[in-house]
N, C-alpha and C positions, 0 to 999 in steps of 0.2 A: 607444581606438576599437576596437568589436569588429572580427572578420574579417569578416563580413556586408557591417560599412560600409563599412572600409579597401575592399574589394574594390569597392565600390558607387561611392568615391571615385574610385579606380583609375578605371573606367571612362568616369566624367564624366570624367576631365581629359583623359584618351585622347581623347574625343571634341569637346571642347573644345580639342583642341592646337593646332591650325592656325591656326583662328580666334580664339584664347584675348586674342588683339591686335593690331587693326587700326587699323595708321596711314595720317598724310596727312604731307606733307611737300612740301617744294619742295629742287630746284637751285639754290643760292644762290651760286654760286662768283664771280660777277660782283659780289656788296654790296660790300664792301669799296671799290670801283673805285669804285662808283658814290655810297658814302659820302664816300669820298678827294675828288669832282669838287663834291662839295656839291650832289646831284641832291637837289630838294625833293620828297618822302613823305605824303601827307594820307591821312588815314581814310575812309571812306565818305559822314561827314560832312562833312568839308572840315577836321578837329583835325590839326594840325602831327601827324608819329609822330617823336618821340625817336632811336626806334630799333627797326628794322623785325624783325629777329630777337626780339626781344620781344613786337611788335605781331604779329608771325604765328603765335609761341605762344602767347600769350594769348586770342587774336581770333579768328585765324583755326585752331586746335588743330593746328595744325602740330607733330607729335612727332618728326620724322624731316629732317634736312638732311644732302643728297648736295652733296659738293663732290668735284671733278673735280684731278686732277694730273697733268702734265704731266713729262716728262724733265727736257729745257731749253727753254722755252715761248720759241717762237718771238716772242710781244707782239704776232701778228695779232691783230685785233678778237677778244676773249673768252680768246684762249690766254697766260695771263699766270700762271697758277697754278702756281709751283712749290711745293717742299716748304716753306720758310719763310711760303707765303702759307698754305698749307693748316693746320700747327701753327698758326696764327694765330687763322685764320678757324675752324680746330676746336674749337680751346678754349673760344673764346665762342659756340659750340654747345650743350659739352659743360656750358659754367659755367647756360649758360641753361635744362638740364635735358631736351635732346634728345638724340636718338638721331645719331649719327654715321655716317655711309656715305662711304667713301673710292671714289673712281672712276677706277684707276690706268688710263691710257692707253696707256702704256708707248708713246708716242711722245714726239715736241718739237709734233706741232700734234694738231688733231683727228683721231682716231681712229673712224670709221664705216665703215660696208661700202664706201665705195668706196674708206676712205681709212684703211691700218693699216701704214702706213711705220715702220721702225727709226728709233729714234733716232740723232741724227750720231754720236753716240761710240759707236754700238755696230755702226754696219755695218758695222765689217772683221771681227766677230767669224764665227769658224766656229758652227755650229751649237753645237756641244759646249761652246764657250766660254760661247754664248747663253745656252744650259740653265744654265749658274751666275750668270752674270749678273744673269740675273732674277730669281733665287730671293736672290743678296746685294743688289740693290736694293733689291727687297721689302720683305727684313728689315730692310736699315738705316731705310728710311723710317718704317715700323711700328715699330721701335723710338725712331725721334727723337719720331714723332708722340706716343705712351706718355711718353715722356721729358717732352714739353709738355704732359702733361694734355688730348690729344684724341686717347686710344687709339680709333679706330673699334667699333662695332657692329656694324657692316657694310664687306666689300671685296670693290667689284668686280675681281677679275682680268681685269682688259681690257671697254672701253667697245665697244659692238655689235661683238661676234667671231663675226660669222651667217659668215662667211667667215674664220676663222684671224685671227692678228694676228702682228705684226713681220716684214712681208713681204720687208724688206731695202729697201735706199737706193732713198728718192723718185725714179721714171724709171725703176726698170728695166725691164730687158726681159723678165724673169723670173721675177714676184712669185709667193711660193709661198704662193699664197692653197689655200683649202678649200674644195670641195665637195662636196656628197652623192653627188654620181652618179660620185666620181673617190675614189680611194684614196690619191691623192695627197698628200704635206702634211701627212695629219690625224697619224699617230703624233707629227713633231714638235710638231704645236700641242698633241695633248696631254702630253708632255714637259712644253713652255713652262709649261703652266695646274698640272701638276702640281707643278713645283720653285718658282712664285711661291704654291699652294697650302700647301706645304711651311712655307713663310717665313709665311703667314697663321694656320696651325697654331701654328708654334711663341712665335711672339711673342704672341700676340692668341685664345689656343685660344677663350677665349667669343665672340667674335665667328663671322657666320655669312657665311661665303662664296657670292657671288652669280658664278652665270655669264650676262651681259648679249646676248641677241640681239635682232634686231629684224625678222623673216620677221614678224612675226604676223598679215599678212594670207595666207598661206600654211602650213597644216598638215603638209603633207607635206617640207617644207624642215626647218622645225622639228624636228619628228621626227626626223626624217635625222641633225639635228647633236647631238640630246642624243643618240642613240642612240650614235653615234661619240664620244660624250663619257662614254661610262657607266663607266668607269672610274678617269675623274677624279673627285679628291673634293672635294663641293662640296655646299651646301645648301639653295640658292634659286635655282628660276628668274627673273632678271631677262627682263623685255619691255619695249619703247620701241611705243607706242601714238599715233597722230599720225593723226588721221583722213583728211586728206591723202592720206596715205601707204600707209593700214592698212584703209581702207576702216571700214564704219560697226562701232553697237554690234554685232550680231549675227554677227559678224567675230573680233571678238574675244572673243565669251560660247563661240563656239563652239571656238575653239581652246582657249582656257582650260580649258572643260570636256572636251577631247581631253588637254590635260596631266594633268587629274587622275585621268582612265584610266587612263592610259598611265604615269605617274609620280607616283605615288599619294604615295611620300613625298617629294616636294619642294612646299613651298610658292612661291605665285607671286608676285613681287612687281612690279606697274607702275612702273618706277623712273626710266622716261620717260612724259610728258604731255605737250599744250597742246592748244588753238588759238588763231584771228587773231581779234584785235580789232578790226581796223580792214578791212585788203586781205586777200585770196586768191590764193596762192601762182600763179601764171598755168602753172607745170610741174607745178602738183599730180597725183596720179593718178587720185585722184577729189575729184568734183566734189560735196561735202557742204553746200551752201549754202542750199540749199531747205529743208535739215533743220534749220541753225546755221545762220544768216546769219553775217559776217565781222563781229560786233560784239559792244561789250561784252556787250550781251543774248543774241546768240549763243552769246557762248562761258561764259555761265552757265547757259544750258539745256544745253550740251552737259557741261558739269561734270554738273549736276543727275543728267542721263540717264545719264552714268557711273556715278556712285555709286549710283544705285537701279541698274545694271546689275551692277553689281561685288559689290555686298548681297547677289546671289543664288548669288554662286561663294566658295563655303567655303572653295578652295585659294587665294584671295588675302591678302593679310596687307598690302598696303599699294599706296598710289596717291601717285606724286612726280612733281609740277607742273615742269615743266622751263622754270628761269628764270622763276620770278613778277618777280622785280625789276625784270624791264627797264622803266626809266622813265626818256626823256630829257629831262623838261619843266624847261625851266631858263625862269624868270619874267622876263622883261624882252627876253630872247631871239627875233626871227624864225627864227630857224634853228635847228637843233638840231649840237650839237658832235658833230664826225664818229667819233669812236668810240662814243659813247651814241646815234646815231640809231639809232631804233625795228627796228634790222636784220630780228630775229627776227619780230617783231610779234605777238609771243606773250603778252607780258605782263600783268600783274592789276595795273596801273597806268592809268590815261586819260594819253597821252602829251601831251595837250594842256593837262591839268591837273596832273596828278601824283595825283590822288585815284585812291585802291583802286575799281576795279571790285568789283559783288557778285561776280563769280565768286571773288575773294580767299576769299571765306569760303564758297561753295558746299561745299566740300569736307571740312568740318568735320563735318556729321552721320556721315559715313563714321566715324568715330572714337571715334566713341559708346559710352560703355559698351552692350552690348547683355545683354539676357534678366537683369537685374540682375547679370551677373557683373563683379564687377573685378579687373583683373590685378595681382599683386605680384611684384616681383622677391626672388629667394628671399635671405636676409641671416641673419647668423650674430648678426648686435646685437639688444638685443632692441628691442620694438615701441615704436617712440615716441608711436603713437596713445593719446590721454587716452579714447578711445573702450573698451567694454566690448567683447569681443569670447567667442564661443562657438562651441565644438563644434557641428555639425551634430546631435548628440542632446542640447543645451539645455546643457551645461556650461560655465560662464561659468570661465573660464582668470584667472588670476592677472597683474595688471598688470605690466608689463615683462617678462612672460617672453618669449624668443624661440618665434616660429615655428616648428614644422617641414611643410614640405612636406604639404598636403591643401585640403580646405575650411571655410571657419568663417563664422561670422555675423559683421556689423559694422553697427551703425548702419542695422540692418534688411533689410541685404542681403549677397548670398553674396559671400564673397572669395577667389579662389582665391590660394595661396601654392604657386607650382613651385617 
């Protein structure tokens, strides 16, 4: 390749980096549970699904499954995910040829802004103890996970830390949460995010570290806390998106496009979604129903609206469904079994059927190869493709030779190899 190209190269992929792969995915940390109960799964048409991690990759182009982990998981409704459930439920992620995202809580329950409690065995720790703690938890989990064949992709260091995490024992009087307008707190929290960063580096270096907040109906919060985090090392902004909660599209087009300003090299990733398929949350904070009614048709125009919303902001790299599974419909049953009812009411299931709502698969054109480029991950083997493949100026390359790093032709369309 002359210097002309290489340089002509160069600059395509540059530009193409961000957006070079956009995925869809869901939160699946719950199948297992709801495999285990023998909750019945139908298709759109009403066909039995085998098995729903397959049906979402196939069907629904789901590239991406976040599962969630837990200390010592308390076994309230949803918190049941330890590290033997996660190596589990990773692997047949990772065997089914998705992307893997770890969602370390570094608590025993849920982990959100209101709620970032130590875990029991670690709140007598001093601070200083913490700081190693976290980074040898880390590591040991990240390396058992690797050990079973679901080394992550993706790790969140702490689930919505819009306010610090590991505040100390549940009740006190004391929590050393974070804010922007206070100086308080933050050097430790970033310690924490640093020495569990640490442990994400060393074990897992190709994976890409995500920091998870959820202000994103407020700009100036946001800001506030990546700024106080700019010397953590990390590489994707995580957002939790809930209309709810976040208020509508133009809410979040517009903070999005305030990150890409403002922090030009982190890609964003939506790594929370939904809405209601059925009811509307009576505490919500706004009131989005006139736009989405509280139904399966609701919550497929509002998918829809998402994705032609998210099509326009080149800093996003992926949109994850929180909780598609939830499906309590057990056939013979009036009532639904009290750890599987409809809690969330979030779900791409009809609880009354078990059949896939369309929004299952709304989300799928997001994922699309776009402007004929397709992505390859870079590999030292050579090409197993029986396909002809060619330099950008017509030179058809020798079969099985490996790749290196640029652009080439394939079956009439460009492919890039990082």
């Amino acid at each position: 390749m002359n210097k002309k190209l290489f340089l002509s190269v160069l600059m395509l992929l540059a530009a193409i980096g961000i957006q070079a792969q956009r995925l869809v995915g869901g939160d699946l940390s719950m199948l297992p549970k709801y495999e285990a109960a023998k909750v019945n799964y139908y298709d759109r048409n009403g066909a039995s699904i085998s098995d729903v991690l397959v049906h979402m990759h196939d069907e629904a182009g789901f590239g991406i499954v976040r599962v969630r982990l837990f200390v010592t998981p308390t076994g309230a409704t949803g918190v049941v995910q330890d590290l033997d459930y996660v190596k589990t439920l990773g692997k047949r992620v990772k065997d089914a040829g998705m992307k893997l995202m770890v969602d370390f809580h570094y608590s025993d329950t849920w982990a959100d802004p209101s709620n970032q409690w130590t875990p029991s065995k670690w709140t007598s720790l001093s601070d200083s103890e913490l700081y190693q703690t976290i980074y040898e938890y880390t590591k040991d989990c990240l390396q058992q996970l690797t050990a079973a064949g679901a080394q992550p992709d993706y790790i969140q260091t702490g689930n919505e830390i819009s306010y610090g995490m590991l505040w100390g024992a549940k009740g006190t009087s004391s929590p050393k949460k974070c804010y922007t307008s206070s100086d308080s707190n933050w050097e430790r929290f970033r310690t924490l995010l640093k020495n569990a960063g640490k442990a994400c580096r060393e074990v897992c270096p190709q994976a890409k570290i995500v920091i998870h907040t959820e202000r994103t109906n407020n700009w100036s919060t946001t800001k506030g806390i990546y700024e106080r985090l700019s010397s953590v090392d990390y590489d994707v902004i995580g957002l939790s998106y809930y209309p709810e909660w976040h208020n509508n599209l133009a809410t979040l087009k517009s903070l999005v496009q305030n990150l890409k300003n403002t922090y030009s090299d982190k890609p964003v990733m939506i790594v929370e979604t939904g809405y209601c398929n059925n009811w509307y949350p009576s505490n919500a904070t706004y009131n989005l129903t006139s736009t989405w009614p509280a139904s399966a048709e609701g919550q497929k125009k509002f998918l829809t609206d998402l994705v032609e919303t998210v099509q326009q902001l080149d800093n996003v790299t992926a949109i994850i469904y929180w909780f598609p599974e939830e499906n309590p419909y057990k056939p013979g049953s009036n009532q639904y079994n009290n750890v599987y009812d409809p809690w969330f009411n979030h779900g791409l299931f009809n609880p009354e059927t078990g059949r896939a709502s369309e929004g299952l698969y709304a989300l799928k054109p997001y994922s699309d190869v776009e402007n004929g480029i397709e992505t390859l991950e870079v590999s030292n083997d050579v090409s197993t493709s029986s396909s002809a493949v060619y330099t950008l100026d017509g030179r058809q390359l020798p079969n099985q030779q490996p790749l290196q790093p640029g652009i080439y032709i394939r079956d009439g369309r460009k492919v890039v190899v990082k």
